[in-house]
PyMOL Python script that loads the backbone (N, CA, C, O; Angstrom):
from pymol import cmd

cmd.read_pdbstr("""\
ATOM      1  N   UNK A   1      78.441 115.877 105.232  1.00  0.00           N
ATOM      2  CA  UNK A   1      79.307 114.930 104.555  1.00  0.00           C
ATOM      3  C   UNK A   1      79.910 114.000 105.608  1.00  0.00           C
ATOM      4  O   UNK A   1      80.502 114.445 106.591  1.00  0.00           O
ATOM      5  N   UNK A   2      79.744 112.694 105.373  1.00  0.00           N
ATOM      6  CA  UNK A   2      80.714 111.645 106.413  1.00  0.00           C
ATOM      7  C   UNK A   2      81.744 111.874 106.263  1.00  0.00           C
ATOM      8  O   UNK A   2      82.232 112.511 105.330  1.00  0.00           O
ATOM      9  N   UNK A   3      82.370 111.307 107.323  1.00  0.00           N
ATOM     10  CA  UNK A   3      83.978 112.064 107.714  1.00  0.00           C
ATOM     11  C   UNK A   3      84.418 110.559 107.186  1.00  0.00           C
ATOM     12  O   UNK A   3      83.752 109.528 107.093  1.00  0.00           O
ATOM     13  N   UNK A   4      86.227 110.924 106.784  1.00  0.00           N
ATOM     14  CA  UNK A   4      86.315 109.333 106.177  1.00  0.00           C
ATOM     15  C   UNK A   4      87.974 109.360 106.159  1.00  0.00           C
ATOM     16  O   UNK A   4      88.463 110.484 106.263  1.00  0.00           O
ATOM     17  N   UNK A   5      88.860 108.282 106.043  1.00  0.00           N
ATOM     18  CA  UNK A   5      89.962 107.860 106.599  1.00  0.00           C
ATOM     19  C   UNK A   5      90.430 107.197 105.264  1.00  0.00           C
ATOM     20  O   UNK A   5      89.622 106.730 104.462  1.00  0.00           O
ATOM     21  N   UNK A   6      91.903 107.181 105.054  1.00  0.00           N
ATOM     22  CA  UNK A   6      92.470 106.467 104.315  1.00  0.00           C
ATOM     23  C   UNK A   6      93.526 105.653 104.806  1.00  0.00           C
ATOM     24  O   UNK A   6      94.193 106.165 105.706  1.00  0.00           O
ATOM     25  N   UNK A   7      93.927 104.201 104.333  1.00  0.00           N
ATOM     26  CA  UNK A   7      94.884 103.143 104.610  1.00  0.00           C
ATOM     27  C   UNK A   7      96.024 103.227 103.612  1.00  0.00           C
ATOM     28  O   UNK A   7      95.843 102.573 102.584  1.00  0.00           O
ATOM     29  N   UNK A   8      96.634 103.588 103.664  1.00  0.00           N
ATOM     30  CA  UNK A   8      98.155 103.883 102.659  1.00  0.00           C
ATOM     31  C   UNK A   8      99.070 102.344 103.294  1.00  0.00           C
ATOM     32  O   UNK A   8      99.519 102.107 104.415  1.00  0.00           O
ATOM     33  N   UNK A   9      99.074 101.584 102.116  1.00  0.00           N
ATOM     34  CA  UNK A   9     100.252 100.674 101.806  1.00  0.00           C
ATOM     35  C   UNK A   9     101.309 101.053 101.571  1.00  0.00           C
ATOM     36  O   UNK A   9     101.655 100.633 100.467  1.00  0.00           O
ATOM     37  N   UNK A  10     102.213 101.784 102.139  1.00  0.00           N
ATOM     38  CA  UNK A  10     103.195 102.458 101.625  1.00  0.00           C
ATOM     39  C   UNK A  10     104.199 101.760 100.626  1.00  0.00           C
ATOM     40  O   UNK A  10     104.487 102.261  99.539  1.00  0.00           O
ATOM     41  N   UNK A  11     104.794 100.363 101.160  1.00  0.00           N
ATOM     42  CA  UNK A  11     105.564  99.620 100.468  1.00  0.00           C
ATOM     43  C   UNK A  11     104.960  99.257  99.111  1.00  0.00           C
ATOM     44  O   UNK A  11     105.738  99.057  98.178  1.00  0.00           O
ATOM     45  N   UNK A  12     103.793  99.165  98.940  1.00  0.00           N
ATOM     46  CA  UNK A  12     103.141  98.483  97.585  1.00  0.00           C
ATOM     47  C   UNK A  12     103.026 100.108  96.720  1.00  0.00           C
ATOM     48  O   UNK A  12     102.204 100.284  95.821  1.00  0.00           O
ATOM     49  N   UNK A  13     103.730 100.895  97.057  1.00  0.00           N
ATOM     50  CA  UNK A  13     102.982 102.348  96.235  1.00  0.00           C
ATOM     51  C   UNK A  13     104.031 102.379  95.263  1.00  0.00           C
ATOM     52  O   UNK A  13     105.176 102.001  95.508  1.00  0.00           O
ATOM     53  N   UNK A  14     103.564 102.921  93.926  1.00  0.00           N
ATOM     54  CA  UNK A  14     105.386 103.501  93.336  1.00  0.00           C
ATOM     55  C   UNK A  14     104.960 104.745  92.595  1.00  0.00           C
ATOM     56  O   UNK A  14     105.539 105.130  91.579  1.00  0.00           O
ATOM     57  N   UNK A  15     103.916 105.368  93.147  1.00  0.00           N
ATOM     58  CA  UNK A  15     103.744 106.854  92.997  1.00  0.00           C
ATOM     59  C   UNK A  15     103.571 107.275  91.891  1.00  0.00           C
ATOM     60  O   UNK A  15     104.338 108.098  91.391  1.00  0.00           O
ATOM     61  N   UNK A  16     102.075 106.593  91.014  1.00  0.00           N
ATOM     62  CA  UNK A  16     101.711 106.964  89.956  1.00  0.00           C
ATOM     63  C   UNK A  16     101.219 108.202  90.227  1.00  0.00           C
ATOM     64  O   UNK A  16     101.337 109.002  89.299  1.00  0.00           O
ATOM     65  N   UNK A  17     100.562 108.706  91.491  1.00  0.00           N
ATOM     66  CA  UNK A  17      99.960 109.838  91.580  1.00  0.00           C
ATOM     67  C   UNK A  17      98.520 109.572  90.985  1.00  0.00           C
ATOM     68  O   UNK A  17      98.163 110.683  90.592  1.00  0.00           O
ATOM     69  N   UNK A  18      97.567 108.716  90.734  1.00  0.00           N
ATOM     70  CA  UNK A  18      96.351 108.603  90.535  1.00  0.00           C
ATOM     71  C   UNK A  18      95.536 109.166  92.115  1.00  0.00           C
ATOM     72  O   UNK A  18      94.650 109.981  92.372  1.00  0.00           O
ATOM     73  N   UNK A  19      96.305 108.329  92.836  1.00  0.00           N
ATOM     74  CA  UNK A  19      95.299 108.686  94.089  1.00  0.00           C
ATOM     75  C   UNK A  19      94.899 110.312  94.194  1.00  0.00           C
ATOM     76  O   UNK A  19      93.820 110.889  94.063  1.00  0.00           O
ATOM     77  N   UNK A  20      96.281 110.802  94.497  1.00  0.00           N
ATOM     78  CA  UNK A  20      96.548 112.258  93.991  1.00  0.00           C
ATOM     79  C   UNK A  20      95.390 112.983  93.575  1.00  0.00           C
ATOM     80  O   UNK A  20      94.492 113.528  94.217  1.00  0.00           O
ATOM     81  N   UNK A  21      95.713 112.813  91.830  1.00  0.00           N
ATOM     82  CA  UNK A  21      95.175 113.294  90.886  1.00  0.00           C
ATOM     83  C   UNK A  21      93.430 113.224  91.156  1.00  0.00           C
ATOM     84  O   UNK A  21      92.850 114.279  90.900  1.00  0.00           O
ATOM     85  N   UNK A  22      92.589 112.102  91.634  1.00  0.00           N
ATOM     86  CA  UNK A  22      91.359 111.694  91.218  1.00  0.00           C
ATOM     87  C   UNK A  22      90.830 112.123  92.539  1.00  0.00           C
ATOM     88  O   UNK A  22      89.611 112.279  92.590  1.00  0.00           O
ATOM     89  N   UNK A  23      91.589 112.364  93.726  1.00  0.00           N
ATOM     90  CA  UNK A  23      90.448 112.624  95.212  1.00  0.00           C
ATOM     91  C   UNK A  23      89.780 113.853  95.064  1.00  0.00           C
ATOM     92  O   UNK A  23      90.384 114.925  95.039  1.00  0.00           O
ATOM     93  N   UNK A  24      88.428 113.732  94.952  1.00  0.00           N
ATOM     94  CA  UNK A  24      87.756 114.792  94.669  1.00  0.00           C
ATOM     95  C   UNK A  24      87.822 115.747  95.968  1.00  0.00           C
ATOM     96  O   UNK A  24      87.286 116.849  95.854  1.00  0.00           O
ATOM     97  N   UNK A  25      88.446 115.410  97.208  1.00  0.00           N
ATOM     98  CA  UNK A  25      88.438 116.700  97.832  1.00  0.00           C
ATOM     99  C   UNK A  25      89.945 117.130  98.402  1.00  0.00           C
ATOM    100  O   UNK A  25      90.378 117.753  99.372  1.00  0.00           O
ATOM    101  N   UNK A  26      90.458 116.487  97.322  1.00  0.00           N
ATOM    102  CA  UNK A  26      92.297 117.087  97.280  1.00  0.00           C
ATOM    103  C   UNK A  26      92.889 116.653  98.620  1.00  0.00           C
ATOM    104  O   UNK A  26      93.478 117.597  99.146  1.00  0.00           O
ATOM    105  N   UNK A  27      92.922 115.567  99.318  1.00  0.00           N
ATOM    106  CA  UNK A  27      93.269 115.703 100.728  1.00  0.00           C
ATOM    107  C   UNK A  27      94.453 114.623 100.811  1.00  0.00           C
ATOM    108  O   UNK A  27      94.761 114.151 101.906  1.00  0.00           O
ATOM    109  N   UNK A  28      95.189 114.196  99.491  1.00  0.00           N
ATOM    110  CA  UNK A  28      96.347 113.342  99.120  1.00  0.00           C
ATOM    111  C   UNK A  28      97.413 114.147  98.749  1.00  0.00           C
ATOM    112  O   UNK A  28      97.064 115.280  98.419  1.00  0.00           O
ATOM    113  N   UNK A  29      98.856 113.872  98.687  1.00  0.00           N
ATOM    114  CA  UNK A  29      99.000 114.608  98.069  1.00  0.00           C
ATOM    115  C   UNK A  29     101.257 113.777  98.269  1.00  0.00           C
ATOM    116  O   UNK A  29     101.909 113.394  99.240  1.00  0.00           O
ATOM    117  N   UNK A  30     101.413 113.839  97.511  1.00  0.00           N
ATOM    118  CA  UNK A  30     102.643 112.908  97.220  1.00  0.00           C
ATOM    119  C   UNK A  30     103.934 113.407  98.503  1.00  0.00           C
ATOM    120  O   UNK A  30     104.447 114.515  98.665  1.00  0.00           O
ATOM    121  N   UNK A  31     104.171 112.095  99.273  1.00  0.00           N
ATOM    122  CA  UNK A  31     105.515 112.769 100.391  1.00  0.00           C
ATOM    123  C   UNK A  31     106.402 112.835  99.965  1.00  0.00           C
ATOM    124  O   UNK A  31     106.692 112.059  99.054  1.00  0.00           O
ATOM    125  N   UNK A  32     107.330 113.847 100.430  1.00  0.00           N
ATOM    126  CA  UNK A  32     108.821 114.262 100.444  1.00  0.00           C
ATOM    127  C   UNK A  32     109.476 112.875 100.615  1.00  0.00           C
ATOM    128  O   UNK A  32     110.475 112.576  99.961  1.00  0.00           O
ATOM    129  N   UNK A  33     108.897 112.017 101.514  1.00  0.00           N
ATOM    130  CA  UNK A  33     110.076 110.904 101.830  1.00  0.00           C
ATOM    131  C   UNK A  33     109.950 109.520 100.778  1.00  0.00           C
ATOM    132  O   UNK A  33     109.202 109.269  99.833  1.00  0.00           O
ATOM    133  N   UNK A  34     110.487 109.158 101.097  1.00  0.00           N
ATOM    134  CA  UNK A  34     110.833 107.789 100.255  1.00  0.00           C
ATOM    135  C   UNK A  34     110.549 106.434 100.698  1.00  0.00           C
ATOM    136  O   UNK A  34     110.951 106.085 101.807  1.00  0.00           O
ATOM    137  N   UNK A  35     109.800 105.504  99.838  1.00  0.00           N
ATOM    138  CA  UNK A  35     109.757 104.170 100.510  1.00  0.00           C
ATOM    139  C   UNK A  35     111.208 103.483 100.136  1.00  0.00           C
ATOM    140  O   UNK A  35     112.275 103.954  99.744  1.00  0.00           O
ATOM    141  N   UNK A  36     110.629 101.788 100.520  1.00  0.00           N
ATOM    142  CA  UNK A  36     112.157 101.338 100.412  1.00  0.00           C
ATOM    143  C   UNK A  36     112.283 100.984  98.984  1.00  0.00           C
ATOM    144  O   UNK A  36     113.454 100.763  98.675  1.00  0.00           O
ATOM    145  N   UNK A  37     111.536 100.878  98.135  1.00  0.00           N
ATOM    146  CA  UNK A  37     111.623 101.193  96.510  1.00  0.00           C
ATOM    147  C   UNK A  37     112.250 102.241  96.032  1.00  0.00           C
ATOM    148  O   UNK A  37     112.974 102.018  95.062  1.00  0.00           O
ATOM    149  N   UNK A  38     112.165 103.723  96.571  1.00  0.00           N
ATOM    150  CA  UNK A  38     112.806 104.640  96.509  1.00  0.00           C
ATOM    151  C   UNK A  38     111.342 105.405  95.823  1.00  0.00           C
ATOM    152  O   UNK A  38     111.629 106.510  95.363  1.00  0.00           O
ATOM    153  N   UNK A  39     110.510 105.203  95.735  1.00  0.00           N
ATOM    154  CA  UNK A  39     109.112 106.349  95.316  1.00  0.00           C
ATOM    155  C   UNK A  39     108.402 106.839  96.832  1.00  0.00           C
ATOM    156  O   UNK A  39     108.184 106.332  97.932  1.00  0.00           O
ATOM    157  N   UNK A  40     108.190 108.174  96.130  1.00  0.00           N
ATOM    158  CA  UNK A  40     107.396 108.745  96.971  1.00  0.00           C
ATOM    159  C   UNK A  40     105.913 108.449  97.087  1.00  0.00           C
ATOM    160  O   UNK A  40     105.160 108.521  96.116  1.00  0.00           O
ATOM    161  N   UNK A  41     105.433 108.040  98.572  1.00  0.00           N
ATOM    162  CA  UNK A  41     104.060 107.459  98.614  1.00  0.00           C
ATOM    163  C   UNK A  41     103.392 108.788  99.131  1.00  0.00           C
ATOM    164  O   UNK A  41     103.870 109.682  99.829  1.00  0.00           O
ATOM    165  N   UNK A  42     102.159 108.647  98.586  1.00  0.00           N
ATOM    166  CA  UNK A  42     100.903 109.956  98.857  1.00  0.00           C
ATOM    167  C   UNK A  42     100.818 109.914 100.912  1.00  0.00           C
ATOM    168  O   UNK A  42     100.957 108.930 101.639  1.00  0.00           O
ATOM    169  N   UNK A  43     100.591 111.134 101.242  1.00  0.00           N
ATOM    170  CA  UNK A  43     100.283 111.218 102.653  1.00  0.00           C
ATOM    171  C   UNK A  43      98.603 112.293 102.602  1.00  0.00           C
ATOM    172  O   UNK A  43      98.115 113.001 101.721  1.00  0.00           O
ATOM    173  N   UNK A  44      98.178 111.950 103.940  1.00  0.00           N
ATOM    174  CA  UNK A  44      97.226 112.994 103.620  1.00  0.00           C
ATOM    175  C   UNK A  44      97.556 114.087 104.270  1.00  0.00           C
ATOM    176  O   UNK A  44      97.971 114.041 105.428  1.00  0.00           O
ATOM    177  N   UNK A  45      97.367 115.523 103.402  1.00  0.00           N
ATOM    178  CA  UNK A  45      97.615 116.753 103.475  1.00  0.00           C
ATOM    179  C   UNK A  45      96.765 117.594 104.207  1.00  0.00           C
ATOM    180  O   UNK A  45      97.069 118.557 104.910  1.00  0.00           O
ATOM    181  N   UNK A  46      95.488 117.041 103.921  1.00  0.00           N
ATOM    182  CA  UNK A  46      94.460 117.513 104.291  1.00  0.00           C
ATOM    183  C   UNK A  46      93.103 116.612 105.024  1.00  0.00           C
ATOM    184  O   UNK A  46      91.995 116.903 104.575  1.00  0.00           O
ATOM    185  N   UNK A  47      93.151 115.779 105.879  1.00  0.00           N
ATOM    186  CA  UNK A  47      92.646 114.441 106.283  1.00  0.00           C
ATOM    187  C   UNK A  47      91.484 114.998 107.210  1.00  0.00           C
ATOM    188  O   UNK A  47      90.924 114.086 107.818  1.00  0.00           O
ATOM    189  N   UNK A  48      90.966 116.299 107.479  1.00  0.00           N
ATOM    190  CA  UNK A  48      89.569 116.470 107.971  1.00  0.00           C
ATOM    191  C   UNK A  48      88.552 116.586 106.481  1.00  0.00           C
ATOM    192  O   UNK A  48      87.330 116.477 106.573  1.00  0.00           O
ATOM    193  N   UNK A  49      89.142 116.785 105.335  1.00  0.00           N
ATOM    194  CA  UNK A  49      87.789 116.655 104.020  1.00  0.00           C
ATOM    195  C   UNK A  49      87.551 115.484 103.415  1.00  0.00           C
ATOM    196  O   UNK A  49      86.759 115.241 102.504  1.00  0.00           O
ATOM    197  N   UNK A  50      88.525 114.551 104.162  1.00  0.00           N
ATOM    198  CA  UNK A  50      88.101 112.917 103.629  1.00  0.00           C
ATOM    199  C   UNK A  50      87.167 112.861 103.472  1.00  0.00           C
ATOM    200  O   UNK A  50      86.727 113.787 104.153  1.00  0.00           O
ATOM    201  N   UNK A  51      86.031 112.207 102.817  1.00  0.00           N
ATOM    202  CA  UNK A  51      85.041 111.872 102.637  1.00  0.00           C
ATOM    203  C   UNK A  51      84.606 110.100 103.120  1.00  0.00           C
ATOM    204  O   UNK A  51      83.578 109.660 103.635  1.00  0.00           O
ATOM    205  N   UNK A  52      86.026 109.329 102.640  1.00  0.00           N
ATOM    206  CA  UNK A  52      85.654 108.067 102.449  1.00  0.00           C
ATOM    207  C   UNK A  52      85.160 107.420 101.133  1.00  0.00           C
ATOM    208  O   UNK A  52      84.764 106.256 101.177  1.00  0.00           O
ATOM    209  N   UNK A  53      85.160 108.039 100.072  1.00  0.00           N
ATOM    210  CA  UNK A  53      84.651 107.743  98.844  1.00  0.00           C
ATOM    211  C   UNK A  53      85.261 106.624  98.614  1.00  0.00           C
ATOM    212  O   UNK A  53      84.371 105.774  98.609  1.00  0.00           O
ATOM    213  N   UNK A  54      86.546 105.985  98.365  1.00  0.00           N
ATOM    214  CA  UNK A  54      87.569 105.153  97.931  1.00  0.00           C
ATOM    215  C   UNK A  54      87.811 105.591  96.568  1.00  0.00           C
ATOM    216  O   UNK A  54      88.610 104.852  95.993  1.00  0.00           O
ATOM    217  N   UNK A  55      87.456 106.380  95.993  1.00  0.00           N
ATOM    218  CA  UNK A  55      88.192 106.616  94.574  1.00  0.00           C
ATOM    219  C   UNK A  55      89.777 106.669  94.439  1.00  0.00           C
ATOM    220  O   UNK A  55      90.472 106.513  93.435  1.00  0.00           O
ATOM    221  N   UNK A  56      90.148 106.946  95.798  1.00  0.00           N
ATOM    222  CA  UNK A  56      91.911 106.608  95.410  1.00  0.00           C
ATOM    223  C   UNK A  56      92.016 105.305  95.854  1.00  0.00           C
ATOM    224  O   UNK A  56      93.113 104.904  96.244  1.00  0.00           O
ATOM    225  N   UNK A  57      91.061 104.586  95.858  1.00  0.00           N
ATOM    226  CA  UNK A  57      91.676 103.139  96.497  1.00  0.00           C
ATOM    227  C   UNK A  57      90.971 102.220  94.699  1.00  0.00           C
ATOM    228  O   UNK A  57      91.613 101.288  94.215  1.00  0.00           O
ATOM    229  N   UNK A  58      89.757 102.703  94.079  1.00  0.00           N
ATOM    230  CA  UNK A  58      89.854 102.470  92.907  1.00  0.00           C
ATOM    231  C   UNK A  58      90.660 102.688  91.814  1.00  0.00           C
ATOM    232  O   UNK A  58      90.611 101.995  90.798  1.00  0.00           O
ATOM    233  N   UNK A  59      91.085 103.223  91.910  1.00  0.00           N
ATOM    234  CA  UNK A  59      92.009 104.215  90.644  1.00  0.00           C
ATOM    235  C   UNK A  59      93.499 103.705  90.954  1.00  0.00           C
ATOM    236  O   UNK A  59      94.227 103.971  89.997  1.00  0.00           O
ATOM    237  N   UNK A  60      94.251 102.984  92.109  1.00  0.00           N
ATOM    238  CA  UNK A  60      95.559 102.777  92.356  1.00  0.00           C
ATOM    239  C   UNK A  60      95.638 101.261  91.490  1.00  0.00           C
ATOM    240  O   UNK A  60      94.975 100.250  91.720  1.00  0.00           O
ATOM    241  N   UNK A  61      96.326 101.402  90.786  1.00  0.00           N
ATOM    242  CA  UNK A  61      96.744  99.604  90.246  1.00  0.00           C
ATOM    243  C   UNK A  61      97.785  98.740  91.470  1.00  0.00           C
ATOM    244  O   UNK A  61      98.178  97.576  91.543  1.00  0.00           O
ATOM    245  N   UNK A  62      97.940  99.712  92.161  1.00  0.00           N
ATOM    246  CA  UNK A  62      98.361  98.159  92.875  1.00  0.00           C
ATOM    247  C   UNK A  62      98.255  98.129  94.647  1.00  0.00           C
ATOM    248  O   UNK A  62      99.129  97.872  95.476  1.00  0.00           O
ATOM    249  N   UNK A  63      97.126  98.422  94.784  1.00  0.00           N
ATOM    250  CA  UNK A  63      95.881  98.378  96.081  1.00  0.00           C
ATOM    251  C   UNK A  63      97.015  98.429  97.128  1.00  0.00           C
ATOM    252  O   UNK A  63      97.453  97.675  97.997  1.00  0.00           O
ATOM    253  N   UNK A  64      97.367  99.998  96.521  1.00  0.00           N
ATOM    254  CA  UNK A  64      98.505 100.250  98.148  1.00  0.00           C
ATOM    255  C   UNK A  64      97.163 101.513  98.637  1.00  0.00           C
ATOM    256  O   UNK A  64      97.650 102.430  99.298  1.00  0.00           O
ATOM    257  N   UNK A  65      96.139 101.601  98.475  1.00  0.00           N
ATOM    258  CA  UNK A  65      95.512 102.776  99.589  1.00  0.00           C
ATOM    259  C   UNK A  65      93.845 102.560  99.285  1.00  0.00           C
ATOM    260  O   UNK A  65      93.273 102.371  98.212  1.00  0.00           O
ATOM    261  N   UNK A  66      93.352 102.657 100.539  1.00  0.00           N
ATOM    262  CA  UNK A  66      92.736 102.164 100.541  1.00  0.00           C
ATOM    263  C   UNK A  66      91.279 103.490 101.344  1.00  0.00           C
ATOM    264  O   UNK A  66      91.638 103.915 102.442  1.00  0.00           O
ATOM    265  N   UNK A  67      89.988 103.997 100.901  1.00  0.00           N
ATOM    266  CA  UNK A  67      89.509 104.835 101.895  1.00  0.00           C
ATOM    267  C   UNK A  67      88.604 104.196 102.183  1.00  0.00           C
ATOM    268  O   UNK A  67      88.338 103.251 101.440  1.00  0.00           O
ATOM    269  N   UNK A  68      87.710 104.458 103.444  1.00  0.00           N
ATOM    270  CA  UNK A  68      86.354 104.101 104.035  1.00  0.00           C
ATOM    271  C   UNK A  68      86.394 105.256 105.325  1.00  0.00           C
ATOM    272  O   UNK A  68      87.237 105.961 105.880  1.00  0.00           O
ATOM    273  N   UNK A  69      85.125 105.012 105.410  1.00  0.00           N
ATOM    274  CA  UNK A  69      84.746 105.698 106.197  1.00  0.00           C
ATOM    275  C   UNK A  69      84.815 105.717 107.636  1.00  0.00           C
ATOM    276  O   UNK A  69      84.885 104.682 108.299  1.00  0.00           O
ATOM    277  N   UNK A  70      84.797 106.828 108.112  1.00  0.00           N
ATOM    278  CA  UNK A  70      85.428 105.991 109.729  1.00  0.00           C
ATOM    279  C   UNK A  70      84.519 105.551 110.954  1.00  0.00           C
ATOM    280  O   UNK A  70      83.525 106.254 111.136  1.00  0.00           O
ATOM    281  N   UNK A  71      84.678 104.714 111.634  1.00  0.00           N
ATOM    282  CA  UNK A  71      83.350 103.542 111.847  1.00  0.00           C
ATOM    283  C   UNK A  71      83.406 102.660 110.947  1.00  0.00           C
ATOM    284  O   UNK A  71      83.605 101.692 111.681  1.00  0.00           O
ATOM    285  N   UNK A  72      83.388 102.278 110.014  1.00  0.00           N
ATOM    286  CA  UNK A  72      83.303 101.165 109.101  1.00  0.00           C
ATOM    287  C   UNK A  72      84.966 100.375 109.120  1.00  0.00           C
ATOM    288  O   UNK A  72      85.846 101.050 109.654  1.00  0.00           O
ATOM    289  N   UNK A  73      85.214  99.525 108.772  1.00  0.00           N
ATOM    290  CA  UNK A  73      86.129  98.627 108.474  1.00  0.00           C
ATOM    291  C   UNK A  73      86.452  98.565 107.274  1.00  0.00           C
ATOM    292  O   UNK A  73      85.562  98.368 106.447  1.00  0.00           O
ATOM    293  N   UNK A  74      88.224  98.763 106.728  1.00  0.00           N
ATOM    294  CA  UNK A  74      88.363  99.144 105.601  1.00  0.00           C
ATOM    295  C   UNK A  74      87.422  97.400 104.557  1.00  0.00           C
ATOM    296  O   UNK A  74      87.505  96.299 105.102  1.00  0.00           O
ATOM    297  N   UNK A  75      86.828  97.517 103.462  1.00  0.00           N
ATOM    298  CA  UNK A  75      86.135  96.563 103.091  1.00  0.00           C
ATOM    299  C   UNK A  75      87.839  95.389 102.418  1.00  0.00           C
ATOM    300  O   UNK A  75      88.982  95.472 101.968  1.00  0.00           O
ATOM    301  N   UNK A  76      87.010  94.661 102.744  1.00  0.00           N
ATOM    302  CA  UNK A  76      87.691  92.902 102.155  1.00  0.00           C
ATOM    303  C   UNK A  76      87.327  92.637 101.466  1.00  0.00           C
ATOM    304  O   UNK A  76      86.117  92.522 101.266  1.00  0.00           O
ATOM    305  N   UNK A  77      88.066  92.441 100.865  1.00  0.00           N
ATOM    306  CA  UNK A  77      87.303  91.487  99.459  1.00  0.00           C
ATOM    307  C   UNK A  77      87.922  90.125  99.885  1.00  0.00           C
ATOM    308  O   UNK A  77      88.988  89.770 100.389  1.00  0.00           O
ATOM    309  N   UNK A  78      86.575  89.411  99.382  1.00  0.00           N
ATOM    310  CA  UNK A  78      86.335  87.845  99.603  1.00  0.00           C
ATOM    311  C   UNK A  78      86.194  87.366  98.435  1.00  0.00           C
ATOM    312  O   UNK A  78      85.420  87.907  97.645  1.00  0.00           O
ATOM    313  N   UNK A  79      87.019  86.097  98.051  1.00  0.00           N
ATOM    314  CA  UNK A  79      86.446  85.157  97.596  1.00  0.00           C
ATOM    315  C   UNK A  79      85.054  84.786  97.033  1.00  0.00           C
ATOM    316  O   UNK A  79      84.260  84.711  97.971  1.00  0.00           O
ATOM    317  N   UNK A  80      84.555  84.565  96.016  1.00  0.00           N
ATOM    318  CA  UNK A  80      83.293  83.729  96.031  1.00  0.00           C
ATOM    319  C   UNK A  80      83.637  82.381  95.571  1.00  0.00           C
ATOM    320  O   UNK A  80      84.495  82.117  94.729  1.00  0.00           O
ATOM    321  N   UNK A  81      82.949  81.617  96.152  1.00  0.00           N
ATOM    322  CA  UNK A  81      83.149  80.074  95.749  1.00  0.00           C
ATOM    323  C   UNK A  81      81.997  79.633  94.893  1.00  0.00           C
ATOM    324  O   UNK A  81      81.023  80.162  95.429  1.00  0.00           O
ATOM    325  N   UNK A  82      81.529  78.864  93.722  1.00  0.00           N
ATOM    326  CA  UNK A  82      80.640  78.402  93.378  1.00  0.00           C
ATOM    327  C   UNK A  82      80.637  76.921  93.696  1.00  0.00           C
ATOM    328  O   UNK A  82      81.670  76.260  93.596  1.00  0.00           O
ATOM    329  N   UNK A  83      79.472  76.391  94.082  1.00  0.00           N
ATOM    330  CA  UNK A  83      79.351  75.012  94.325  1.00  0.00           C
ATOM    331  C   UNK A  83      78.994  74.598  93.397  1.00  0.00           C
ATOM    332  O   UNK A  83      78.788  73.389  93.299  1.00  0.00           O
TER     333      UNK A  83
END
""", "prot")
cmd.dss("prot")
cmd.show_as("cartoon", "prot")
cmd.util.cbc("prot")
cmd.orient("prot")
């Protein structure tokens, strides 16, 4: 299995717990501490079973976390322009 890394937006989180809930190898898991919103943002608990999948970076409505794999660059989304 590729080894894989997550990017936590902490300020943009308000702790629906999707990320949580959907990482298929449980390695999220909601902090004790507080952002400056006052919600608790996910930390990883368990960060050697990352995978890199991004399913907690799909599943968050408001693109505070982000996974890829490590070696890779978390992905960008670009723009498309039509001419």
């Amino acid at each position: 299995m590729a080894k894989g890394t997550v990017k936590i937006v902490v300020e943009r989180c308000k702790a629906c717990g999707f990320c949580v809930e959907f990482c298929p190898t449980k390695v999220l898991a909601l902090s004790p501490a507080f952002n400056s919103k006052g919600y608790h943002p996910p930390h990883m608990v368990n960060p050697e079973k990352c995978s890199g999948c991004d399913l907690c970076g799909m599943y968050c409505p408001d693109f505070a976390i982000f996974g890829y794999k490590v070696g890779e660059k978390p992905a960008q989304k670009e723009a498309v322009h039509e001419s």
